[in-house]
N, CA, C and O of each residue as an XYZ file, in Angstrom:
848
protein
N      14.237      2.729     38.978
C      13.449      3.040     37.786
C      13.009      1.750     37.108
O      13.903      0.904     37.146
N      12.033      1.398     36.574
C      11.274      0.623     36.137
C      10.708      0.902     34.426
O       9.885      1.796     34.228
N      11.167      0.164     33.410
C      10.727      0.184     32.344
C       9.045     -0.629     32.179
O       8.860     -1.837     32.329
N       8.294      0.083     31.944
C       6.652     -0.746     31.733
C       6.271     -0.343     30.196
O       6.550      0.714     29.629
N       5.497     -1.566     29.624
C       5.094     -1.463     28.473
C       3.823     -1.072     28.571
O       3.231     -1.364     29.610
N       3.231     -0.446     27.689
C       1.588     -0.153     27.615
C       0.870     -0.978     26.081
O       0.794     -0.242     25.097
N       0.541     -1.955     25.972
C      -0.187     -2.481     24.709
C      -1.642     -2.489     24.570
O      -2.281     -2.945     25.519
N      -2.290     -2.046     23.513
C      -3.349     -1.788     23.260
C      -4.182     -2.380     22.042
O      -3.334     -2.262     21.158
N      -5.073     -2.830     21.543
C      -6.311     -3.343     20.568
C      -7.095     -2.824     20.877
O      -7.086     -2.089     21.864
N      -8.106     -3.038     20.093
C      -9.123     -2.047     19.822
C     -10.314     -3.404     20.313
O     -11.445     -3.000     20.583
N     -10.167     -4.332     20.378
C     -11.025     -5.543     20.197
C     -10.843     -7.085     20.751
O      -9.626     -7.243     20.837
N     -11.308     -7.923     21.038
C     -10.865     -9.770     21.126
C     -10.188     -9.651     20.168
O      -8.960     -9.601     20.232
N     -10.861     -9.582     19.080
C     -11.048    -10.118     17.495
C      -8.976    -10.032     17.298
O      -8.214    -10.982     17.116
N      -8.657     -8.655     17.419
C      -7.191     -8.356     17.613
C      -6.138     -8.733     17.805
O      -6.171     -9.160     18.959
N      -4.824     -8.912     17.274
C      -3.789     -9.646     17.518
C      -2.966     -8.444     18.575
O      -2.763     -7.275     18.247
N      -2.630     -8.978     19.699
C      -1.357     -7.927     19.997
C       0.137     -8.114     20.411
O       0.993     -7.606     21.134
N      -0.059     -9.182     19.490
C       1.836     -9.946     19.582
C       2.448     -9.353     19.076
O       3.587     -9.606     19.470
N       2.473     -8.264     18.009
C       3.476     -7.199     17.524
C       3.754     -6.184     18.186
O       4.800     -5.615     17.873
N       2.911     -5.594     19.344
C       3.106     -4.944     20.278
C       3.931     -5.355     21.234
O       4.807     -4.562     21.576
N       3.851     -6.846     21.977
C       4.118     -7.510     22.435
C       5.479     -7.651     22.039
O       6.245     -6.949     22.699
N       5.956     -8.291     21.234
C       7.471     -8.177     21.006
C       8.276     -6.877     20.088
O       9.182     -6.819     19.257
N       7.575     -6.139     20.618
C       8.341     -4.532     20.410
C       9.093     -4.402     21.536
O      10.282     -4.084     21.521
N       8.060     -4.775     23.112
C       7.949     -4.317     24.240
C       9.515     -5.372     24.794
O      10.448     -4.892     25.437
N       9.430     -6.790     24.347
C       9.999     -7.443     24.860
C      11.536     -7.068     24.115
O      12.617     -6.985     24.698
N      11.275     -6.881     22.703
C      12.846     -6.178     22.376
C      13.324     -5.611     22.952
O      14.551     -5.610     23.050
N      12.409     -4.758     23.691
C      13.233     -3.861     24.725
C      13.673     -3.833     26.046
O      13.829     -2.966     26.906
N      13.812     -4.925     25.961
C      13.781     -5.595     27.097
C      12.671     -5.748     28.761
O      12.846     -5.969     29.959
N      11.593     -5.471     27.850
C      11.004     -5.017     28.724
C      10.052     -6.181     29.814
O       9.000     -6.488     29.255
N      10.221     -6.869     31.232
C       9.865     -7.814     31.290
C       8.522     -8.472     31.070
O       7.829     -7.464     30.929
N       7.804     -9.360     30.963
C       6.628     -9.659     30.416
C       5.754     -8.858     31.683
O       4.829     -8.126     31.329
N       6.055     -9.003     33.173
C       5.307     -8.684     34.124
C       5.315     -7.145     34.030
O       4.587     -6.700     34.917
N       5.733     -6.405     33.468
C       5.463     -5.374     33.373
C       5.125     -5.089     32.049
O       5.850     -4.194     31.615
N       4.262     -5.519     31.187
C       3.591     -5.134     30.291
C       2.580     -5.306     30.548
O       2.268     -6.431     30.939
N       1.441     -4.111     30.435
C      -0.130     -4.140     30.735
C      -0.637     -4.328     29.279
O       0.083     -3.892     28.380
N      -1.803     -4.932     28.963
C      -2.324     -5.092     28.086
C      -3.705     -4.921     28.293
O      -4.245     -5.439     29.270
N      -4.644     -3.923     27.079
C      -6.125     -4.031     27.295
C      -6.704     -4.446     25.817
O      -6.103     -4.042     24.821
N      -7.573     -5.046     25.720
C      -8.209     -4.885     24.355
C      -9.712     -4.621     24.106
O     -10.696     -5.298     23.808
N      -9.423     -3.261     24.379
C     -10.248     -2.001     24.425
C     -10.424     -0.939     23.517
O      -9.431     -0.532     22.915
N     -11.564     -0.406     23.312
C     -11.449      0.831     22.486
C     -10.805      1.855     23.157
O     -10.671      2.012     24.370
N     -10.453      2.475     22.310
C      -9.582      3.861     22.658
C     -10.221      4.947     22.896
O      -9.527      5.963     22.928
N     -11.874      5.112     23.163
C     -12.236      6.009     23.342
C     -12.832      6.922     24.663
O     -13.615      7.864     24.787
N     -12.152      6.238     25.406
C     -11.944      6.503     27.026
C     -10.922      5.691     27.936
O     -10.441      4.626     27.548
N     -10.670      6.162     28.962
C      -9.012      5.401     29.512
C      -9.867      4.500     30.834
O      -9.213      4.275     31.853
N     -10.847      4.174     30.784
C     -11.509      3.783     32.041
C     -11.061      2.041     31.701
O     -12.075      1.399     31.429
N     -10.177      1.460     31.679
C      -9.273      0.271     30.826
C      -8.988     -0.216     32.340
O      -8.456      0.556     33.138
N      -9.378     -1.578     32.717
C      -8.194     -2.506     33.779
C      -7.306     -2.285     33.531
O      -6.933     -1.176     33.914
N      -6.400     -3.046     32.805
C      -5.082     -2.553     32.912
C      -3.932     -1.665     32.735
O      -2.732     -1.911     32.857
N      -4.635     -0.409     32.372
C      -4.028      1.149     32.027
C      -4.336      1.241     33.426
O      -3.371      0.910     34.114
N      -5.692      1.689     34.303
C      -5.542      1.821     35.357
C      -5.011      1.074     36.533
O      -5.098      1.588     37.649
N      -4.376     -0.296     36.342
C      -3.550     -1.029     36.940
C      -2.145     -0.202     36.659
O      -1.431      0.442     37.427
N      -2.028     -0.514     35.080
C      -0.606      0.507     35.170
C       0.003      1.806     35.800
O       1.175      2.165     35.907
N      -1.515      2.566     36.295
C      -0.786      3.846     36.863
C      -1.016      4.015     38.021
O      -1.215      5.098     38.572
N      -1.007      2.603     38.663
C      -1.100      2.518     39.988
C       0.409      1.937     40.176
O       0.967      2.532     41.099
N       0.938      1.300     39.785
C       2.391      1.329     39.625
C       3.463      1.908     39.311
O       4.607      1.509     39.527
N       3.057      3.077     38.680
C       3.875      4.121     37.551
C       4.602      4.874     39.244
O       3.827      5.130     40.166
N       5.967      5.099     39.359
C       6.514      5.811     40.324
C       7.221      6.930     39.719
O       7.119      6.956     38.492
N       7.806      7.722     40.166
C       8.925      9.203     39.746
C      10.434      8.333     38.932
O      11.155      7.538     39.534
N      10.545      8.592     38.031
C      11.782      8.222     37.135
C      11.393      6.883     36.319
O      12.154      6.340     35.518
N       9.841      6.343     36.706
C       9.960      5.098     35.643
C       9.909      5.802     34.135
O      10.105      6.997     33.908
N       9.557      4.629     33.030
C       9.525      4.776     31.704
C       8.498      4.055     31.015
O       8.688      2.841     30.937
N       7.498      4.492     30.518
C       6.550      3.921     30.166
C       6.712      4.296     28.247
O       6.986      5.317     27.617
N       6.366      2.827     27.841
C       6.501      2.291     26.230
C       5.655      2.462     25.557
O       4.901      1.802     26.272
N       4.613      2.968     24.251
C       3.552      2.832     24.284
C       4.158      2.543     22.338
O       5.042      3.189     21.776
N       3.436      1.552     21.810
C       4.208      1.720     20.277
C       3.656      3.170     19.273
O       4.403      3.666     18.429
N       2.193      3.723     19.560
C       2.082      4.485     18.756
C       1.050      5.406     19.952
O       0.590      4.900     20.975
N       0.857      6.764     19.540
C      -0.032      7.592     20.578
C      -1.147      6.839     20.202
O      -1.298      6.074     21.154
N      -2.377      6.503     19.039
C      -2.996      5.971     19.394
C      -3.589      4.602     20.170
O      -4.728      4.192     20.395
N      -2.391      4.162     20.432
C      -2.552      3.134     21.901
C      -3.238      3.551     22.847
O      -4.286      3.221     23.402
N      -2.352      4.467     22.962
C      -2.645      5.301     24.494
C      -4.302      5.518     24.750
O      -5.143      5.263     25.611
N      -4.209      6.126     23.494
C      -6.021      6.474     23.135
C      -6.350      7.571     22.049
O      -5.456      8.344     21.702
N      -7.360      7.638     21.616
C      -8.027      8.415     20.727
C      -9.245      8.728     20.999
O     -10.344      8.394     20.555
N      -8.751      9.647     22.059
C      -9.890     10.577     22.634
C      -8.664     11.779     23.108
O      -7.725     11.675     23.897
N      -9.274     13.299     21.991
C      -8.298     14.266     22.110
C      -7.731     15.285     23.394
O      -6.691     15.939     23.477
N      -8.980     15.108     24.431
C      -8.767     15.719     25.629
C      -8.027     14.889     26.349
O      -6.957     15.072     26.930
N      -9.066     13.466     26.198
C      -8.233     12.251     27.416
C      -6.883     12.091     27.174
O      -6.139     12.017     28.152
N      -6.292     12.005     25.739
C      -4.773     11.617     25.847
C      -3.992     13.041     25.901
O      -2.775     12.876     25.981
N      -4.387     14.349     25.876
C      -3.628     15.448     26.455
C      -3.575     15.158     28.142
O      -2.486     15.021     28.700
N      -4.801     15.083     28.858
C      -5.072     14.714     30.455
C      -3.940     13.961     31.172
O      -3.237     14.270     32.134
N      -4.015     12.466     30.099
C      -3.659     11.754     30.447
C      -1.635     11.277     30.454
O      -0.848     10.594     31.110
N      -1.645     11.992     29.517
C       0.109     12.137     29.074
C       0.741     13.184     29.863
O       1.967     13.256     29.785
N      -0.175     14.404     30.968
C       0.427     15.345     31.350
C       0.395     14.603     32.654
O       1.326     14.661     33.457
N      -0.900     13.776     32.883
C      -0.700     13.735     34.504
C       0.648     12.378     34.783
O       1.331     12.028     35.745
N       0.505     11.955     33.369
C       2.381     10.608     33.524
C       3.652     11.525     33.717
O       4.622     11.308     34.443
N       3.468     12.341     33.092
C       4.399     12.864     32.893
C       4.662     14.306     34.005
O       5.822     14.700     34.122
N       3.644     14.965     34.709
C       4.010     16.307     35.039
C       3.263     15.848     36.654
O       3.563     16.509     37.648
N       2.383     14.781     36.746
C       2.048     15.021     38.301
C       3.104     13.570     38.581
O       4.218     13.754     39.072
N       2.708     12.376     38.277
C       3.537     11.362     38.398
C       5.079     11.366     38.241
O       5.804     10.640     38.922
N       5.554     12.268     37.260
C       6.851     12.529     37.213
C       7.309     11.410     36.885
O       8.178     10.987     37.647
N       6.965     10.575     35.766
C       7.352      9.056     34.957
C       7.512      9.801     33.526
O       7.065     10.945     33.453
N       7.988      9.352     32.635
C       8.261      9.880     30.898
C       7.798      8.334     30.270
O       7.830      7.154     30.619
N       7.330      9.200     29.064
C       6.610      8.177     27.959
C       7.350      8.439     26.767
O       7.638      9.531     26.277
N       7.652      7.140     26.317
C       8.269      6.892     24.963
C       7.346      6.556     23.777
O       6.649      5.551     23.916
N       7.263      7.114     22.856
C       5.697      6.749     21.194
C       6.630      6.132     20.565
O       7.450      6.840     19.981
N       6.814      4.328     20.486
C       8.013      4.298     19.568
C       7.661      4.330     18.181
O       8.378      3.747     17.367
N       6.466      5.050     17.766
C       6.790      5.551     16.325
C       7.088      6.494     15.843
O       7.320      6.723     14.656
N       7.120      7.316     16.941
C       7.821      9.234     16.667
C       8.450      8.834     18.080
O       8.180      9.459     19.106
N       9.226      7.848     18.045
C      10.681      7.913     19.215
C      10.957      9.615     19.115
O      10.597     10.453     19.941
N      11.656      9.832     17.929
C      12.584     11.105     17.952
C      12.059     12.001     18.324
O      12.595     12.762     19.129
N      10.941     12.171     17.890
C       9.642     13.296     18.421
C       9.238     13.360     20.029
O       9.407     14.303     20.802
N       8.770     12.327     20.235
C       7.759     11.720     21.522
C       8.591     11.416     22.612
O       7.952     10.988     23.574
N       9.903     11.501     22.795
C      10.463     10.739     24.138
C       9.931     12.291     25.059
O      10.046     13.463     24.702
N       9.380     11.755     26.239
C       9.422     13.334     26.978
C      10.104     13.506     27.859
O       9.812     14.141     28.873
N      11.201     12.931     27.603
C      12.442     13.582     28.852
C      13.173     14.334     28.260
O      13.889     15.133     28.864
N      13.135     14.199     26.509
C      14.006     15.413     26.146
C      13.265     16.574     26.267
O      13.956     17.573     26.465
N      11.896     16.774     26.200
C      10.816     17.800     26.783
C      10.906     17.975     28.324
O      10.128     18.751     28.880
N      11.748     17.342     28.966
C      11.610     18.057     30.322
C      12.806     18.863     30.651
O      12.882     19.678     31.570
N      13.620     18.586     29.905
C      15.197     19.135     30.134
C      15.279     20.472     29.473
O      16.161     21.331     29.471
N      13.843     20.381     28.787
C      13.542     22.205     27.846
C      13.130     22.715     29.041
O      12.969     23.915     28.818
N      12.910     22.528     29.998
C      11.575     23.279     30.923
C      10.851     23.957     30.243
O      10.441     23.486     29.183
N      10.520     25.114     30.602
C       9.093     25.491     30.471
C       8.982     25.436     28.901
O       8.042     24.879     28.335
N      10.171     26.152     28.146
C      10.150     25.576     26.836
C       9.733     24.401     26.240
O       8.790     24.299     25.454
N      10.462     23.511     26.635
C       9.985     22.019     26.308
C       8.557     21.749     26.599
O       7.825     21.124     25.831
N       8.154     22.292     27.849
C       6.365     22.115     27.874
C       5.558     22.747     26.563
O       4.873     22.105     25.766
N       5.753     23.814     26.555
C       4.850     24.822     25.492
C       5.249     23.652     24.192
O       4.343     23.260     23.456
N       6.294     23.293     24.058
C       6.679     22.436     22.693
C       6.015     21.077     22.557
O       5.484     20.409     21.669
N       6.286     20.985     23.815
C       5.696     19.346     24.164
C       3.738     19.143     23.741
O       3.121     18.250     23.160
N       3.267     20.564     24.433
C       1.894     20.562     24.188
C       1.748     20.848     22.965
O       0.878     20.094     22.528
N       2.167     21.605     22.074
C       1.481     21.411     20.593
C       1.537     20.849     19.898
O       0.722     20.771     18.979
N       2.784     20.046     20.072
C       3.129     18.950     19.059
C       2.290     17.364     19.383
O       2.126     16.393     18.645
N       1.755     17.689     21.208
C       1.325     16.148     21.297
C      -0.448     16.604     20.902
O      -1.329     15.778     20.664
N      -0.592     17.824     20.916
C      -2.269     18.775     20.128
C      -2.049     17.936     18.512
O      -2.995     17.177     18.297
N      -1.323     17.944     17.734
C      -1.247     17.790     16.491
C      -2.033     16.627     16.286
O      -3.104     16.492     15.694
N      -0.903     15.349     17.215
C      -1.309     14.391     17.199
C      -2.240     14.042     17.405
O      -2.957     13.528     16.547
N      -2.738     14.276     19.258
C      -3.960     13.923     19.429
C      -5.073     13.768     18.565
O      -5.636     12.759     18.139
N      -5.332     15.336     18.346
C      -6.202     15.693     17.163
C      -6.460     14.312     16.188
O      -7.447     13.580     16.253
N      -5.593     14.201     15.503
C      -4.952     13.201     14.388
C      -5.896     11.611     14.604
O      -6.514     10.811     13.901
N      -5.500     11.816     16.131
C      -5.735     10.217     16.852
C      -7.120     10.014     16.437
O      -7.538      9.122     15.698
N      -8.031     11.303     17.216
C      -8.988     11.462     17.553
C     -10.117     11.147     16.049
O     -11.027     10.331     15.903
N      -9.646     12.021     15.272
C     -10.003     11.810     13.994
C     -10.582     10.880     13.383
O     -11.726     10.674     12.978
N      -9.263     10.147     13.374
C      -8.988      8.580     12.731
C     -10.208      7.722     13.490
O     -10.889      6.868     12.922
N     -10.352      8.143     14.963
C     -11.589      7.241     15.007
C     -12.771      7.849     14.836
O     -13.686      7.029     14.768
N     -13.178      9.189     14.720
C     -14.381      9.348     14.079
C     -14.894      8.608     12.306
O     -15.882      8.220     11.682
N     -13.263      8.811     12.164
C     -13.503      8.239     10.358
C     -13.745      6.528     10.254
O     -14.535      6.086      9.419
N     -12.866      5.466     11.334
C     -13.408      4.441     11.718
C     -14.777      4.362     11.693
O     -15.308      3.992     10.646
N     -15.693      4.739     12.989
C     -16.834      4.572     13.315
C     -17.747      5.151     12.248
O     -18.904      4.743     12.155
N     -17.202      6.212     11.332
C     -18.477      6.409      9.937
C     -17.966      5.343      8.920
O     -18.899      5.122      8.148
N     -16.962      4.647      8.618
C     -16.582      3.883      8.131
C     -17.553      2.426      8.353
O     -18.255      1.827      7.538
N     -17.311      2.185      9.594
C     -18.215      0.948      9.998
C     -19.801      1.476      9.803
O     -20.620      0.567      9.663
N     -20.185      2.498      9.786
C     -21.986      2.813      9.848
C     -22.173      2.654      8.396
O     -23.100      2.000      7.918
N     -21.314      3.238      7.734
C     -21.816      2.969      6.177
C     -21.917      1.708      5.779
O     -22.807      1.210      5.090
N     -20.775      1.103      6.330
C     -20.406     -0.633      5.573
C     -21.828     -1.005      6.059
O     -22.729     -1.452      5.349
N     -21.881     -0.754      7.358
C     -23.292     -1.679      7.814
C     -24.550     -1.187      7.611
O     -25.523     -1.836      7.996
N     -24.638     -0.434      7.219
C     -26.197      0.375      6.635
C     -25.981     -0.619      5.132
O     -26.818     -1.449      4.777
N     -25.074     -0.416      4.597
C     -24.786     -0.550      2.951
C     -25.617     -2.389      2.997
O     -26.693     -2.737      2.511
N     -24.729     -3.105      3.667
C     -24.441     -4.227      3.707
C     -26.011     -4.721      4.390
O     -26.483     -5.754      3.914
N     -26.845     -3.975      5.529
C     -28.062     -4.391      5.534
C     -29.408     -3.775      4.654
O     -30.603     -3.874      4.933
N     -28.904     -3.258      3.758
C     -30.059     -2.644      3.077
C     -29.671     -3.638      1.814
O     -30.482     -3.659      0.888
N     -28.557     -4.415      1.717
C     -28.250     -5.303      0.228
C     -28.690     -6.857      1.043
O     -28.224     -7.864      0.509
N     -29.465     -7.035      2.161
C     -30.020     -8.234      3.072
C     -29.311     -9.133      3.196
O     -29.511    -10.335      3.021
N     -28.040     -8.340      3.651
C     -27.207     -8.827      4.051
C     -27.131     -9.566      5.941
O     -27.517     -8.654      6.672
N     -26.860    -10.524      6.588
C     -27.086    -10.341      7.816
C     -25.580    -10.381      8.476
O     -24.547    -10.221      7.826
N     -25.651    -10.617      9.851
C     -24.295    -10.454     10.681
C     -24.567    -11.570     11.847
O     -25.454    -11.832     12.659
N     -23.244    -12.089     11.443
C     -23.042    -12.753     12.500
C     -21.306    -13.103     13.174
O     -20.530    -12.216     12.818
N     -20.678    -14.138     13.990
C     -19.574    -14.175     14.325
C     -19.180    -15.008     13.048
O     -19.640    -16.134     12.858
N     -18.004    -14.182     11.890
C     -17.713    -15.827     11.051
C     -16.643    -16.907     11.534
O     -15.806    -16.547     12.362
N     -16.634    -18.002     11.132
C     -16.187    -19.193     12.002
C     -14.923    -18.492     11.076
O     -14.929    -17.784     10.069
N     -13.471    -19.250     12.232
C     -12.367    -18.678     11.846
C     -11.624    -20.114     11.860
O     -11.477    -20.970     12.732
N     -11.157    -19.984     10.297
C     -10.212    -20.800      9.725
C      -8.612    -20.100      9.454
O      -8.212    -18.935      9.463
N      -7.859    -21.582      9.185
C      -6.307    -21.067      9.052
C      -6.453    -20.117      7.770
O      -5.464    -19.438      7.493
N      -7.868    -19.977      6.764
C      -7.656    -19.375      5.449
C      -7.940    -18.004      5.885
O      -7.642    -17.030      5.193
N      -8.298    -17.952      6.598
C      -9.054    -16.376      7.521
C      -8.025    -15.476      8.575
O      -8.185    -14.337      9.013
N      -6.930    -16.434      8.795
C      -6.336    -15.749      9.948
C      -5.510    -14.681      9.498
O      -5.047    -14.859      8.371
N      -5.276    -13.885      9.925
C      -4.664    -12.645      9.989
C      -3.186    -12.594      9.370
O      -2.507    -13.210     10.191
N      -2.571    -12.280      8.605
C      -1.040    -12.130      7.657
C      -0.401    -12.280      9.256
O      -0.131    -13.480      9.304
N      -0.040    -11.713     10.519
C       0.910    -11.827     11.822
C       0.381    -13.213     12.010
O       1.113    -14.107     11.585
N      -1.049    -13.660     12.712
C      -1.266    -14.835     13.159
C      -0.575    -16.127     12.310
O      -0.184    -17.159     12.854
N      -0.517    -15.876     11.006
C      -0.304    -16.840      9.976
C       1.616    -17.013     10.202
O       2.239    -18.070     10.303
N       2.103    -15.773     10.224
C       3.012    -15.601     10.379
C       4.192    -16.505     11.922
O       5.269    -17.100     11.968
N       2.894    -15.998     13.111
C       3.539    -16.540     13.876
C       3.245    -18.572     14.130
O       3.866    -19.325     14.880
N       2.375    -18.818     13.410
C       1.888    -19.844     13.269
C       3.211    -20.657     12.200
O       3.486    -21.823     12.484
N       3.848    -20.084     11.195
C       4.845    -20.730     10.179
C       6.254    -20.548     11.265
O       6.932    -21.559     11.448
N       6.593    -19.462     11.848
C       7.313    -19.576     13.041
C       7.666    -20.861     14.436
O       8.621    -21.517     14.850
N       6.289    -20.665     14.731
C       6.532    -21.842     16.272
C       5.559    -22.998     15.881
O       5.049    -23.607     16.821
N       5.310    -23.292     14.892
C       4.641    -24.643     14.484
C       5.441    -26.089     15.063
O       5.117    -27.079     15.719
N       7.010    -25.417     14.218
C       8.035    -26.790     14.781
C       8.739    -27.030     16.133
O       9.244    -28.055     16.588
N       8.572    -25.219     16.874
C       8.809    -25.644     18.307
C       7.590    -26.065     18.938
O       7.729    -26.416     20.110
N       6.187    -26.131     18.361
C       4.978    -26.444     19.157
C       5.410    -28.036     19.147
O       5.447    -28.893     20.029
N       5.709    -28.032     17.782
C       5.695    -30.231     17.047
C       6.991    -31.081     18.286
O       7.183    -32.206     18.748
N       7.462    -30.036     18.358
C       8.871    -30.570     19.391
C       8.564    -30.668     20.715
O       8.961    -31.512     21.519
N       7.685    -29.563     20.921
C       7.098    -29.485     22.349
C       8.435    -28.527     22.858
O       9.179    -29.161     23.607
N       8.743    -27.536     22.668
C       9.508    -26.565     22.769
C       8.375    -25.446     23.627
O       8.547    -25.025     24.771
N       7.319    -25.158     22.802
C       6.397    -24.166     23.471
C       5.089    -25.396     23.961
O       5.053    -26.464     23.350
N       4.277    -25.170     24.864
C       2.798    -25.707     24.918
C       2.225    -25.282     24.231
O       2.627    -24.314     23.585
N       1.033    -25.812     24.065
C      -0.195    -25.550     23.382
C      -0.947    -24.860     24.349
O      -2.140    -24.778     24.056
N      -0.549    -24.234     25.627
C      -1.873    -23.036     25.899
C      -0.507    -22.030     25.617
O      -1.043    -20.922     25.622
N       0.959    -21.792     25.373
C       1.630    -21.118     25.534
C       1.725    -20.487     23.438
O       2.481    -19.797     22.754
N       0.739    -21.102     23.279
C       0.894    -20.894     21.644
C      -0.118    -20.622     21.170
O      -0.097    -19.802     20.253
N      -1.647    -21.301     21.679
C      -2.767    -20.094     21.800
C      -2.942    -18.965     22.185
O      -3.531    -18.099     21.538
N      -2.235    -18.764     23.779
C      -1.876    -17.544     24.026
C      -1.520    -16.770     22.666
O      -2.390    -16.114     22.093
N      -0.464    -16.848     22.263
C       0.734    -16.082     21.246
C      -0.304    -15.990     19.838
O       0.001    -15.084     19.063
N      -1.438    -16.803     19.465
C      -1.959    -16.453     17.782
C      -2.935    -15.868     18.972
O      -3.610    -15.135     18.249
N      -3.618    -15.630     20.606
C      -4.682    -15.090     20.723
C      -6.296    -16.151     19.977
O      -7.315    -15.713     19.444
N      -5.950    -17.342     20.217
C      -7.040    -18.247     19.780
C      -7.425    -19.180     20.960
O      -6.642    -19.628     21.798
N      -9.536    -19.524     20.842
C      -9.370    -20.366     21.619
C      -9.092    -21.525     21.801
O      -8.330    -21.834     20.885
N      -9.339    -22.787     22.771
C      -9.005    -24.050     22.625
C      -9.063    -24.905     21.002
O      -8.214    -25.216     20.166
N     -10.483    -25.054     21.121
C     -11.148    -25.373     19.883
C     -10.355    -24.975     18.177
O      -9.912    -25.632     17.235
N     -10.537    -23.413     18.552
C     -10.344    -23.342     17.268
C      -8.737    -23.077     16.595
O      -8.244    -22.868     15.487
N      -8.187    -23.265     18.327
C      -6.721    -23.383     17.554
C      -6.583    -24.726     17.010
O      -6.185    -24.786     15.846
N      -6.841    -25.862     17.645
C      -6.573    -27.173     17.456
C      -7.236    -26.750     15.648
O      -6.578    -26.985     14.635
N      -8.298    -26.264     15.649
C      -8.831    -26.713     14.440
C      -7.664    -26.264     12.892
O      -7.532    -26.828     11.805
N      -6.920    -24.862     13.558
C      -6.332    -24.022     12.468
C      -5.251    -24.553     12.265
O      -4.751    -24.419     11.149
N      -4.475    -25.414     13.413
C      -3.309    -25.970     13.344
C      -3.711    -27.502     12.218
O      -3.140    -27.968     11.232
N      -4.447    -27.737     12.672
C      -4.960    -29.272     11.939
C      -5.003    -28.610     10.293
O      -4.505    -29.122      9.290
N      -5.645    -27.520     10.377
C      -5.737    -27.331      8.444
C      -4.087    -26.606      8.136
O      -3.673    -26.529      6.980
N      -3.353    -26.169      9.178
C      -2.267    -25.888      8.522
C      -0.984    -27.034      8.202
O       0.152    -26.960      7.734
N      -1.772    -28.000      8.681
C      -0.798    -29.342      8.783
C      -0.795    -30.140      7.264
O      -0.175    -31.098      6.801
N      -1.415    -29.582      6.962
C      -2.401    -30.467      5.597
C      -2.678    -29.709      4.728
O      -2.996    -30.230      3.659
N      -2.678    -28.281      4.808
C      -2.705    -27.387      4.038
C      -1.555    -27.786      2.175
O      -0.521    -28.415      1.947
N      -2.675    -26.874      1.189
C      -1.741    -27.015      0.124
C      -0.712    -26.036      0.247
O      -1.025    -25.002      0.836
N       0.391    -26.142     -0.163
C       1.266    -25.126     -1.025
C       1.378    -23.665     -1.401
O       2.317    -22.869     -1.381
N      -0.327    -23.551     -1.871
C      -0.110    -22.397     -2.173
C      -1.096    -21.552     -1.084
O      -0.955    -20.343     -1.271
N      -1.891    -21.803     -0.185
C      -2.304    -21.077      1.006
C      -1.054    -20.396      1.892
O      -1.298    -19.761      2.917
């Protein structure tokens, strides 16, 4: 049996190091964590479909929340039955652990199925939702924002811009980077930045005031 992680973003733009060391708390090894940073609104993903080309009978697959998986309400019913009922692998949601493990749904049999499907209907639904309300969310901002002549472009990303985790893991491994404990592609990796503009964020956090 084989423990595999499943991590998911919605985007580049995205951090997924909190996913990332959920997966590894659990001991889960780095080579078996797939990662996509993809929208959730179809499973047609490299590395989801890498992952279930590996998935065998008794593994365990990690996912931190159902909308990882996806938020698309048919695809993640499809897709959670065929892990679970043709593959014969179980999936863990570790945010409704207590809810979501489905091996305690298999030990219901047929019970546990009928239970298993409405409760993962609730969710789905839920998932599904959340990104319709996203995507009218983003049409308004951007209707709003180009009718006030406003324009769009990529904004340049500074240490004042980075993300509360990125910032976070940046006050973390700064002094094993300074020691040479981690590399510098092993620490871009980890904030998810490129060459350039890590050098640049590290340089303003070096020099940074006090109260940033």
């Amino acid at each position: 049996m084989t423990n595999f992680g499943y991590v998911r973003v919605s985007s580049k733009d995205q951090n997924e190091a909190r996913q990332i060391h959920k997966m590894k708390e659990l001991g889960i090894e780095e080579r078996f964590i797939f990662i996509d940073k993809l929208s959730g609104k179809d499973f047609d993903r490299p590395q989801y479909l890498l992952l279930k080309r590996f998935i065998q009978k008794g593994d365990l697959i990690y996912i931190d929340a159902l909308d990882r998986l996806g938020r698309n309400y048919d695809g993640i019913l499809q897709e959670w039955k065929e892990i679970t009922r043709i593959l014969q692998a179980d999936i863990i949601v570790l945010e409704n652990a207590e809810l979501f493990d489905s091996r305690k749904f298999r030990s219901m049999g047929d019970m546990g199925k009928m239970l298993e499907d409405q409760f993962l209907s609730l969710l789905a639904y839920a998932a599904e939702q959340e990104r319709k309300r996203i995507l009218l969310r983003q049409a308004e901002g951007i209707a709003a924002a180009k009718a006030s002549g406003q324009t769009f472009g990529r904004p340049s990303i500074n240490y004042i811009n980075l993300t509360t985790e990125q910032k976070y893991l940046i006050e973390k491994n700064y002094e094993r980077w300074k020691s040479k404990k981690i590399t510098a592609v092993e620490f871009m990796k980890l904030l998810d930045l490129k060459k350039n503009t890590f050098y640049k964020v590290i340089k303003q956090y070096g020099v940074r005031p006090r109260y940033m």
